[in-house]
N, C-alpha and C positions, 0 to 999 in steps of 0.2 A: 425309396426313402433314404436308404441308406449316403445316393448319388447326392441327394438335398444335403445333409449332415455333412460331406466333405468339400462340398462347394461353398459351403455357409464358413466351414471351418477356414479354409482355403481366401476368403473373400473378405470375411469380418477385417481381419489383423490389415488388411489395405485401406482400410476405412476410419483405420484410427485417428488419421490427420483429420478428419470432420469433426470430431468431439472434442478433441484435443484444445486443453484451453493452453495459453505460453506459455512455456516456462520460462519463471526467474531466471534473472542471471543473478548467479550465486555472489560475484561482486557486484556491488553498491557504486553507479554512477553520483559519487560526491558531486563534482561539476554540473549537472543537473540537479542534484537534491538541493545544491546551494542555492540555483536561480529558483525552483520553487519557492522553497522556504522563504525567503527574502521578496520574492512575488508574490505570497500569499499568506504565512507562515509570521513573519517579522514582527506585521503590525500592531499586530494582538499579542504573539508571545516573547517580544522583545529579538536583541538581534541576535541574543547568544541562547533565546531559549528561558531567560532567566526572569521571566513574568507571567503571572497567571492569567491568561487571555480573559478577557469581561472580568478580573478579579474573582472569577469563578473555576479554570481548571489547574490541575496540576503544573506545579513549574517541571514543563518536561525535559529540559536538560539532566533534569534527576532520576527518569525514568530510564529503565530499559528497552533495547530493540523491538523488542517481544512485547512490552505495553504497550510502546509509542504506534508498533503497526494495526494490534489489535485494535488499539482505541481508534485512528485513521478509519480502519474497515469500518468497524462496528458504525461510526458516522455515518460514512458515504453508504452505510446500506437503511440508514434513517432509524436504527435502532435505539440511537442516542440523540436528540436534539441541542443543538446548539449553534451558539450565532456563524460560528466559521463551518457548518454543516456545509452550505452551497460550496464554496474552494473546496471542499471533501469531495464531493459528487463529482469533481473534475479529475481527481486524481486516478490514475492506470497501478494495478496492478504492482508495478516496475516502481512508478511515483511512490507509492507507500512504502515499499522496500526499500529505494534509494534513501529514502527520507529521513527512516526508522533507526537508519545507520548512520549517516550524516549528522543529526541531532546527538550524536555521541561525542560526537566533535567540538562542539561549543561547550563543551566543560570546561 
C-alpha cells in the first residue's frame, strides 16, 4: 500500500500539465484587443466604447477591467442573454482579458 501512496505521490505532480487550463498573460495584448473590439465590439458599442449597445447595456468605456471581463464571461457562458452573446462565445480566455484592459483606453 504504502509502494501505491509514493508512486501516486511521485506521479500526480507530472500530470498537472493535463488539467492545467492557460494561464493569462498578465499583460493585455492591446493590438489584438483592438482588432477584436472594432471586429466585433464597434458596432454596437460605438468606436470609443461610448454607446449603449441595443440602447440596452452599459456605456462600457465607464466600467472597469473587472466589470467589463466579468460581464464578457458571464455572456459567453449564456448566463446573460443578449444580442452580441454569439461574438461572446467566440472569445478565448486571453480575448476577455485583452479586451477588459484595452476598453480602458477609449476614455
Amino acid at each position: 500500500m504504502q509502494k501505491r501512496i509514493y508512486l501516486l505521490s511521485t506521479l500526480l505532480p507530472t500530470l498537472d500539465f493535463l488539467f492545467a487550463t492557460p494561464a493569462l498573460s498578465a499583460e493585455a495584448d492591446l493590438a489584438k484587443a483592438e482588432k477584436v473590439y472594432k471586429r466585433s465590439c464597434a458596432t454596437c458599442h460605438g468606436k470609443q466604447g461610448e454607446k449603449p449597445a441595443m440602447g440596452e447595456s452599459k456605456i462600457i468605456n465607464q466600467l472597469q477591467p473587472d466589470e467589463i471581463s466579468t460581464a464578457l464571461s458571464e455572456r459567453k457562458a449564456g448566463n446573460i442573454p443578449s444580442a452580441g452573446s454569439p461574438a461572446k462565445q467566440r472569445l478565448s480566455e486571453q480575448d476577455i482579458h485583452n479586451l477588459s484592459e484595452y476598453i480602458q483606453t477609449l476614455k
